[in-house]
ZAMAR-462392 format. One record per atom (N, C-alpha, C): x, y, z; residue in three letters. Coordinates in pm, whole numbers, plus 32768, in hexadecimal, padded with zeros to 4 digits. Each point is the difference from the previous one (the first is absolute). Example, Ala and Ser with C-alpha at 12.3 -4.5 7.8 and 13.67 -1.06 7.14 Angstrom:
ZAMAR-462392
85277DC7830Cala
7FA780778000ala
805A80788000ala
7FDD80697FB8ser
805280778006ser
7FB3806D8049ser
This chain:
ZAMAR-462392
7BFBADFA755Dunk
7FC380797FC8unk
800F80047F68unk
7F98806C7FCEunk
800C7FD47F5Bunk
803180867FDDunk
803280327F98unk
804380607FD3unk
7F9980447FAFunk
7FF480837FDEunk
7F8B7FF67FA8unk
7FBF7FF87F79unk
80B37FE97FD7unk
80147FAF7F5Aunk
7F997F638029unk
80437FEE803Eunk
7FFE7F26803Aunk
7F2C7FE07FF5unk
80098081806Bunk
7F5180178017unk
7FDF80407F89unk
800280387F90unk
7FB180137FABunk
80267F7D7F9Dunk
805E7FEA800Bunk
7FE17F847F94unk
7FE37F8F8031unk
80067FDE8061unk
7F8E7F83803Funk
7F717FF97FFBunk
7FD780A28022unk
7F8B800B7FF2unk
7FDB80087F8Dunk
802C801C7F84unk
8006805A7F41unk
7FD280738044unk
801080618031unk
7FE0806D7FF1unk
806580767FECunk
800580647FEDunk
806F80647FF5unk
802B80558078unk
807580177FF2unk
8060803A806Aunk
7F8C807A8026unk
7FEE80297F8Bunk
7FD680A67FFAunk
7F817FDD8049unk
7FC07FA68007unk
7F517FE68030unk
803A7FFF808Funk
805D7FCA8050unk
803D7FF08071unk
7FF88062804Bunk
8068807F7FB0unk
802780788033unk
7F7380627FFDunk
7F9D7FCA7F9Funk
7F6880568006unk
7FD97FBB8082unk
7FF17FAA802Bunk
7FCE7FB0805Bunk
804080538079unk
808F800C8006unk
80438031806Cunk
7FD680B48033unk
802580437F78unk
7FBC808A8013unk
7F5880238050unk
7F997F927FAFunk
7F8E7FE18032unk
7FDE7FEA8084unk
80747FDC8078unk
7FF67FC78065unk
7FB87F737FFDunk
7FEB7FCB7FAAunk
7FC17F857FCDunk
80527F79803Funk
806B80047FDAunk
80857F81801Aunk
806380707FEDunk
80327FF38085unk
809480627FE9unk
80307F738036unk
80B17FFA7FD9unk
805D7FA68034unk
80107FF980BAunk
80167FA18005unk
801D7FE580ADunk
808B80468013unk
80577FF67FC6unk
807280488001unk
805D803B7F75unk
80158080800Funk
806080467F82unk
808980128071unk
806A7FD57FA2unk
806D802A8013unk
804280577FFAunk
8054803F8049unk
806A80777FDEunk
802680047F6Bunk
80087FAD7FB2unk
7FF180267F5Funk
7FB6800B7FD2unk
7F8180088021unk
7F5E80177FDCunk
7FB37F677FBEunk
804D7F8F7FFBunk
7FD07F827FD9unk
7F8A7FCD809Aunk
7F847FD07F83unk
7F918004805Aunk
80097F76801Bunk
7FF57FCD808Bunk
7FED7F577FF2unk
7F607FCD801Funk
7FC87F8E8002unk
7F657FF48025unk
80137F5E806Bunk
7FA6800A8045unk
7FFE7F9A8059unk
7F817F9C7FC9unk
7FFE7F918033unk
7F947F9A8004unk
7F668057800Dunk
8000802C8062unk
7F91807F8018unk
7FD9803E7FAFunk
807C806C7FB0unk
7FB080337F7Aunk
80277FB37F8Bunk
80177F7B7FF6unk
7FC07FB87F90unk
7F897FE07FF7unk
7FDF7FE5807Bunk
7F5E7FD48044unk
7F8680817FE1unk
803F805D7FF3unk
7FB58085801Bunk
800580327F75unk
80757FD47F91unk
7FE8800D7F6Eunk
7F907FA07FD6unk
7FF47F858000unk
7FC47FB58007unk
7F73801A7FE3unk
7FC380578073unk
7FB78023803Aunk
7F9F80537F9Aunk
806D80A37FF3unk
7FD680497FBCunk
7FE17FDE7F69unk
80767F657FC9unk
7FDF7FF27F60unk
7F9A7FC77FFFunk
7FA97FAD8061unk
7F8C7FAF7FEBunk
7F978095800Cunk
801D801E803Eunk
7F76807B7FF4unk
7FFC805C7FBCunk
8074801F7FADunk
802E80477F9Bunk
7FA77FB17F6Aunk
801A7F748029unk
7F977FBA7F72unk
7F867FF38016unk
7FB180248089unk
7FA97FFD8039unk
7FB880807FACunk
804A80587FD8unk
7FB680948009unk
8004804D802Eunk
802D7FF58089unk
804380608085unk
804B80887FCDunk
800E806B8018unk
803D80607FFAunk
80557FD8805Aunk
806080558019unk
809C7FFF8013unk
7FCE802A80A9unk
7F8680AB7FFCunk
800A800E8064unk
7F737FD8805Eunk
7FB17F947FB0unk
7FDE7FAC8047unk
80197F64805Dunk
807E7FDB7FA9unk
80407FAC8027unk
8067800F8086unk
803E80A58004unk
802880218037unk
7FAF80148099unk
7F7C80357FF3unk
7FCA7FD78068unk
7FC97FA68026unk
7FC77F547FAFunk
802B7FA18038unk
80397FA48049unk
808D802D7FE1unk
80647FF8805Cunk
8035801E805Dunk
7FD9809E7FECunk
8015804780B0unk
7F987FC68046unk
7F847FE48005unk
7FA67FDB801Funk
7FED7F6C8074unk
80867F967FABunk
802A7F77801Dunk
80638035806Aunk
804780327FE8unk
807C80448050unk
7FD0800E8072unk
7FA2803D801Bunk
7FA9803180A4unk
801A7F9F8042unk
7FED7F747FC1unk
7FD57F85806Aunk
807C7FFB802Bunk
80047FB880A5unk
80937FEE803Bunk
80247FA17FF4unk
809D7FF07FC8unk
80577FA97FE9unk
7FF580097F65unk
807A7FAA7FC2unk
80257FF17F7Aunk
7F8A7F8A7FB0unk
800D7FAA8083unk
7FD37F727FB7unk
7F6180267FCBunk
7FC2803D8077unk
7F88805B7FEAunk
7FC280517FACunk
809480487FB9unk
7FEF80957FB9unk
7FCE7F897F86unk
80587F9E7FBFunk
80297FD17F85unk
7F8A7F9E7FFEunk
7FB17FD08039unk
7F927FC78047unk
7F8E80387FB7unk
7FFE806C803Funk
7F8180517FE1unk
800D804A7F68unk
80687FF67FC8unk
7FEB80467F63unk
800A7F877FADunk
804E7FA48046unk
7FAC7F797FADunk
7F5F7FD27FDFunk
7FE680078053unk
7F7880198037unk
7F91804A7F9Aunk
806F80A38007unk
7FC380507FC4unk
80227FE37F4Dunk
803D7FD97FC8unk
802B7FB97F93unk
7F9F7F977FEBunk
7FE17FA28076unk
7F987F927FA3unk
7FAC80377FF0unk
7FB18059803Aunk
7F6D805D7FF6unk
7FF380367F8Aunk
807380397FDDunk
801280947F86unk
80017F717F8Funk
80437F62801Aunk
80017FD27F87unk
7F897F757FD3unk
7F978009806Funk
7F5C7FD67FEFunk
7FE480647FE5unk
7FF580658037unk
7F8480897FA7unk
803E7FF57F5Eunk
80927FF97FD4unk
7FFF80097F54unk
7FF57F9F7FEDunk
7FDF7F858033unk
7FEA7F997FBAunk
7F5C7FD67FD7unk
7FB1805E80A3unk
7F88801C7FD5unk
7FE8803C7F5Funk
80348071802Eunk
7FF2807F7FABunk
80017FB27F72unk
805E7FCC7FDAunk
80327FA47F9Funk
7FA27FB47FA5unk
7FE67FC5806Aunk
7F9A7FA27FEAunk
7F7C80137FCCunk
7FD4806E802Eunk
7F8D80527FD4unk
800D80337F9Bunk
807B80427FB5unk
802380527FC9unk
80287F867F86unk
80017F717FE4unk
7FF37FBD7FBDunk
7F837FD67FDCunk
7F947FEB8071unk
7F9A7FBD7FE6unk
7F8680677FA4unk
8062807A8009unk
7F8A80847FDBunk
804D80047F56unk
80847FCA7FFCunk
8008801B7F77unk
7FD07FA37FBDunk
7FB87F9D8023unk
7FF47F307FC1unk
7F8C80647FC2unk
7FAB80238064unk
7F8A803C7FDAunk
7FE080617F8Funk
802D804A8040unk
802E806C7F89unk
80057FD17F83unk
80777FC17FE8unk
80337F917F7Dunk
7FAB7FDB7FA7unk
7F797FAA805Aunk
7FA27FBC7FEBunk
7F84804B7FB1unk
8001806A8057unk
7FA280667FE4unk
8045804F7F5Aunk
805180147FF6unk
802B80227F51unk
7FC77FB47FC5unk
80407F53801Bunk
80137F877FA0unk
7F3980127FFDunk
7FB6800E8064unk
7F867FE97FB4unk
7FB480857FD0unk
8027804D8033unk
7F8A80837FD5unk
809680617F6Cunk
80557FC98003unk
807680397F80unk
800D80AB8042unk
7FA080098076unk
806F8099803Funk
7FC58024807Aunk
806180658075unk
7FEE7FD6806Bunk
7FD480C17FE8unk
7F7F800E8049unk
7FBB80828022unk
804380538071unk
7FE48078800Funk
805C8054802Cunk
7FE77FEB80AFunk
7F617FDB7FF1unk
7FCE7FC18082unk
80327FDB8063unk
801F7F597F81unk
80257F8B804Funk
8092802D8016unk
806F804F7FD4unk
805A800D803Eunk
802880748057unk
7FA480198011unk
7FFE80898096unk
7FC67F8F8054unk
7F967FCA8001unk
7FC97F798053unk
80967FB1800Eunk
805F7FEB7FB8unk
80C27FAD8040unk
8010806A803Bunk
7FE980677FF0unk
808D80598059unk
7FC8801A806Funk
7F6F80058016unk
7FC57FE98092unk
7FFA7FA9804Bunk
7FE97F757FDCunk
80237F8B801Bunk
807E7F9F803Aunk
805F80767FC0unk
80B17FF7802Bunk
801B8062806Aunk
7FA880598025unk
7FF180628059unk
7FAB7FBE8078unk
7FDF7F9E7FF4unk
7F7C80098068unk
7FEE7F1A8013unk
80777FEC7FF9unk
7FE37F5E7FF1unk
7FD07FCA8072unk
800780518086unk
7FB77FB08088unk
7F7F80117FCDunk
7FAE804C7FBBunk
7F9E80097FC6unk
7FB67F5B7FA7unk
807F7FF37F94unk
7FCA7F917FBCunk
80237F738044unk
80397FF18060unk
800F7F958081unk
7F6B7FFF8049unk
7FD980378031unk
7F98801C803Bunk
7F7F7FB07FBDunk
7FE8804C7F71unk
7FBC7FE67FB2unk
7FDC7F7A7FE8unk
80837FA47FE8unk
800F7FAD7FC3unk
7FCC7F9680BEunk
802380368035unk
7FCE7F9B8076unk
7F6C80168016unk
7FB2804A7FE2unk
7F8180187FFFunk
7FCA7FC97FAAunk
802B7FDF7F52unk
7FCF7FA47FBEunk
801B7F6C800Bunk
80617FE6802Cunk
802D7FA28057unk
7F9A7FCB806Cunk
7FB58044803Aunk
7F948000807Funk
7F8C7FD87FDDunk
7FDC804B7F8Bunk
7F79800D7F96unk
801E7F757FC5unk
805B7FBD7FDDunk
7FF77F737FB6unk
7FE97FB58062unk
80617FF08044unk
7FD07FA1806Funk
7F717FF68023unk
7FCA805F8019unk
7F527FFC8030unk
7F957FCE7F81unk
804B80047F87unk
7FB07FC47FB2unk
801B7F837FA9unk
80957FE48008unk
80147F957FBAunk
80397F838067unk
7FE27F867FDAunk
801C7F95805Dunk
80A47FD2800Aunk
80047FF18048unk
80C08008800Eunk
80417F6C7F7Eunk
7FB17FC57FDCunk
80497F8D7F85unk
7FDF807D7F6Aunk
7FB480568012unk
7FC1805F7F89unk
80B48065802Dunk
7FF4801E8065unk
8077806F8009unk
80827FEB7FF5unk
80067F49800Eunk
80847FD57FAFunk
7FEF803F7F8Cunk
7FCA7FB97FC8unk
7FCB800F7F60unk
801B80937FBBunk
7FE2808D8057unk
800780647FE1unk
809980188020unk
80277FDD8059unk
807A80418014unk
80887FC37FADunk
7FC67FA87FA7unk
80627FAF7F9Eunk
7FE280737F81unk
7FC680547FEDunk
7FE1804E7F9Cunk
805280497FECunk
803D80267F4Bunk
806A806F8024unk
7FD5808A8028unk
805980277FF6unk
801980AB8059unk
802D803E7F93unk
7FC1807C7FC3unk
8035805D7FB4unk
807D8046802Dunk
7FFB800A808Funk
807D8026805Funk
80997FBF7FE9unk
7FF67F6E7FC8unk
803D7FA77FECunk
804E80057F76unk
804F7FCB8002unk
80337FA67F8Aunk
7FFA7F827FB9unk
7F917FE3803Funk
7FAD7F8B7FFAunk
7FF77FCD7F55unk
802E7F8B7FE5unk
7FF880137F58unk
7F867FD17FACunk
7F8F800B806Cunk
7F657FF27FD3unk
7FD480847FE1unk
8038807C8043unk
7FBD80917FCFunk
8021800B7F8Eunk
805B800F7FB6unk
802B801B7F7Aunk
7F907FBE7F7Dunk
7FD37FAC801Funk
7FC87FC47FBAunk
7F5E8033802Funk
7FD380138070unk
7F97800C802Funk
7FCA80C17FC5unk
80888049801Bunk
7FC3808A7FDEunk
80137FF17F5Bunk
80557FBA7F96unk
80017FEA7F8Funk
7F737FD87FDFunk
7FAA7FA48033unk
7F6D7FCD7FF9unk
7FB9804E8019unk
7FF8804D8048unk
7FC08089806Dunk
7FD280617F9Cunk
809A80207FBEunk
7FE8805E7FC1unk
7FAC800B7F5Eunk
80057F797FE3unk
7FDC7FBF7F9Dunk
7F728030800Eunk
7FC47FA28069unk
7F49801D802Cunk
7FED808C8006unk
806A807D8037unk
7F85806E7FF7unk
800A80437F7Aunk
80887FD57FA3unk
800D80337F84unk
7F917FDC7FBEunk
7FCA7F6D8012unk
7F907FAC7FBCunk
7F708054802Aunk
7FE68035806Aunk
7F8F800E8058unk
7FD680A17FC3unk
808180357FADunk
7FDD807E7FE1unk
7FF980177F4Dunk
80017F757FBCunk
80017FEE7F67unk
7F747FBD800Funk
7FF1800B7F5Cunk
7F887FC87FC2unk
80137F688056unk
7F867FE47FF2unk
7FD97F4E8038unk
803C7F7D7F89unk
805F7FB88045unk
80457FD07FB2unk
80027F5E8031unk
7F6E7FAD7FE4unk
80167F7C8071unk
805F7F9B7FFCunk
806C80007F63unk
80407FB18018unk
80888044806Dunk
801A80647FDFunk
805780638076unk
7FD07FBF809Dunk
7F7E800C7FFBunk
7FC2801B808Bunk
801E7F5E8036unk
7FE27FD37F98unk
80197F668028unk
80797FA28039unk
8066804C7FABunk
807D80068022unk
801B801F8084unk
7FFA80808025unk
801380588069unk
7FDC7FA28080unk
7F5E7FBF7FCBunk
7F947FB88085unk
80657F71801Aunk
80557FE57FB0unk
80347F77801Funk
805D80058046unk
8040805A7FD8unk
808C80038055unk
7FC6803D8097unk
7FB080588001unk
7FD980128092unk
7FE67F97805Dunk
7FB97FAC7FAEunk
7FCF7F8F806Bunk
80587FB38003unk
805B7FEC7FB5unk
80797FB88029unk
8075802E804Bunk
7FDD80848003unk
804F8036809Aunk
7FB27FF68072unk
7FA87FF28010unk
7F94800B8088unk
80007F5D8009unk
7FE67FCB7FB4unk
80437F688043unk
80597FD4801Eunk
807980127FD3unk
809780287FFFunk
8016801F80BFunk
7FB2809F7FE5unk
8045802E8088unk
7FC57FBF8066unk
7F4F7FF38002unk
7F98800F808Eunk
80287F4E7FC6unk
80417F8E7FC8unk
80067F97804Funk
7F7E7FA97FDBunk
7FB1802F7F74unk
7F7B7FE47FD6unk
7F937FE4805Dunk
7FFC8062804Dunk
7FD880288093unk
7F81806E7FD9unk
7FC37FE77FABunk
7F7680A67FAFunk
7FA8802880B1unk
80137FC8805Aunk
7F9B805D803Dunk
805E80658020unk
80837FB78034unk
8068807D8040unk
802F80647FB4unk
7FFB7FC07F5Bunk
803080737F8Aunk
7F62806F800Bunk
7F7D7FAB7FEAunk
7FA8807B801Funk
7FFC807D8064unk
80057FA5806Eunk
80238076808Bunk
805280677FE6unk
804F7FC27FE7unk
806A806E7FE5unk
800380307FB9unk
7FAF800B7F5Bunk
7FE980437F9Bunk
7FA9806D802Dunk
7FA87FCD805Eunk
7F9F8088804Eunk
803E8034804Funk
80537FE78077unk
803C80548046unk
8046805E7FCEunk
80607FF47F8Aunk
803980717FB2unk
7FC380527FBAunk
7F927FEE7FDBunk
7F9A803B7FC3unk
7FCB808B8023unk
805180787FD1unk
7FE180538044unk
7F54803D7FE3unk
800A8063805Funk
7F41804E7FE1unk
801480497F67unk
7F8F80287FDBunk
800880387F90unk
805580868003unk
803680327FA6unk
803B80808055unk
8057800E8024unk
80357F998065unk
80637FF38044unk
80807FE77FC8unk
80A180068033unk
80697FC37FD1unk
80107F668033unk
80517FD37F54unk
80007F72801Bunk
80507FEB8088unk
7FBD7FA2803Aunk
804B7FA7805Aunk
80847FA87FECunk
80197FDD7FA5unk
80697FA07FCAunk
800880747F56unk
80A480068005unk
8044806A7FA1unk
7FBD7F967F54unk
7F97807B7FE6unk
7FD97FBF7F6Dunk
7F797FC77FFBunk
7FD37FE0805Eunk
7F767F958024unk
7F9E80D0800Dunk
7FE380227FA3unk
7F978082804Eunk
7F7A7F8D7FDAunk
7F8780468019unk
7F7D7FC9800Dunk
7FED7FED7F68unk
802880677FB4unk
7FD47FDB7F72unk
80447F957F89unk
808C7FD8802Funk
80487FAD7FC9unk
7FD17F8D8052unk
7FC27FCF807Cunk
7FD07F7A801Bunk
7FA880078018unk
7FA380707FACunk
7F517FBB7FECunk
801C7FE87F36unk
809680357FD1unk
80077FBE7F6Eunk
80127F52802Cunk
80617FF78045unk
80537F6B8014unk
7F797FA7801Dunk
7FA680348079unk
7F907F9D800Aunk
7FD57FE27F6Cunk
7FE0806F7FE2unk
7F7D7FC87F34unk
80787FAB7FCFunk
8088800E7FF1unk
803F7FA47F84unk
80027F95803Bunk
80207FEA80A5unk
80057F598025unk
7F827FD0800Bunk
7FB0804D8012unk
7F8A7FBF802Eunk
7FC07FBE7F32unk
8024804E7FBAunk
80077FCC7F58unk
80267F988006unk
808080188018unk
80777F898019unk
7FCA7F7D8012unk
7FDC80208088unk
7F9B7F75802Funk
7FA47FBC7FE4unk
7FB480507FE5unk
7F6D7FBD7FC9unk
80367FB97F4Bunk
8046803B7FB0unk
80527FCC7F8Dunk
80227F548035unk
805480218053unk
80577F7B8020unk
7FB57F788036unk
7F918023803Aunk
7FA97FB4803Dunk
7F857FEE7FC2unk
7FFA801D7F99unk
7FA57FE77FB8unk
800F7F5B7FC6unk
């Protein structure tokens, strides 16, 4: 048995968190002595355990608490400790989901400063809904997922799926929304062809770069993202009017070079 000096400092936690725990009905000791010294068994080390992982989980005290009563129902010990294990890996995939999302929405985010220099009041009520509602953008993402497949040929969908992800940390975005942002700064100044020219080179040397000097699959896919007039861009930065600029400078670009 552990004493409950022995048990708070094995665990680092404090005596006093113990005796909150105990008042709580949370973890009371298996046995107090006629001198009031609390001792703890294997059981409620198992059952501290328990509560500190779901305690970093997020868990309230008196949700955790019914967690546990919850495990308790089942018959037998081996059972009880079973089933809140159980209930522990669940609670620690959903934050790792959660997590995960909750990274891939800040890459974005990030991205979205580094090219537009500020994020609209919009687009961040659009995060806090998005962090509210992620079976939503799962969904989504398997439906465009669905929509490629039916139009691009599976050696084309390698090809796409080697592409970075604004979602990502990918160390091709940094450079890509740095360029990005360049073209619509350009697209909204006086006409500047050695600028434009500039701008048209390095593009095409990312589209060969990425699509694998592969131009029908870089075309396709330049139209598929292509949103309607009107519409929001499809890909963060690409709206209709910044890649009907990008067509005129490469298409400059080109006819220059091949001349």
């Amino acid at each position: 048995m552990y004493k409950i000096g022995k048990l708070a400092a094995d665990a680092g936690i404090t005596i006093r968190t113990l005796r909150y725990y105990d008042r709580m009905n949370l973890l009371k000791p298996s046995l107090v002595s006629e001198s009031g010294y609390r001792y703890y068994t294997m059981d409620d080390v198992l059952r501290l355990q328990h509560i500190t992982t779901l305690k970093h989980l997020g868990f309230t005290l008196a949700e955790i608490k019914a967690v546990l009563e919850d495990a308790e129902q089942t018959t037998g010990r081996a059972d009880a400790w079973r089933q809140a294990i159980r209930l522990q890996i669940e609670a620690v995939r959903n934050e790792v989901e959660r997590l995960n999302l909750l990274d891939r929405m800040l890459h974005t985010t990030l991205y979205t400063l580094e090219m537009r220099g500020d994020v609209n009041a919009t687009e961040v009520l659009g995060f806090i809904q998005q962090m509210a509602h992620h079976e939503k953008i799962d969904k989504d993402n398997k439906i465009r997922a669905s929509l490629r497949k039916s139009r691009f040929q599976p050696e084309e969908i390698e090809i796409l799926e080697e592409l970075p992800r604004l979602d990502t940390d990918d160390p091709r975005n940094m450079a890509w929304v740095t360029l990005l942002r360049e073209v619509r700064e350009q697209s909204h100044a006086p006409p500047n062809p050695e600028v434009e020219h500039r701008l048209a080179a390095r593009l095409v040397d990312i589209g060969e770069d990425w699509f694998r000097g592969n131009d029908e699959t870089l075309d396709k896919y330049w139209e598929w993202i292509r949103p309607e007039q009107g519409n929001e861009a499809k890909v963060l930065g690409l709206d209709s009017e910044t890649m009907a600029f990008i067509d005129r400078i490469v298409d400059n670009y080109l006819a220059k070079v091949q001349q």
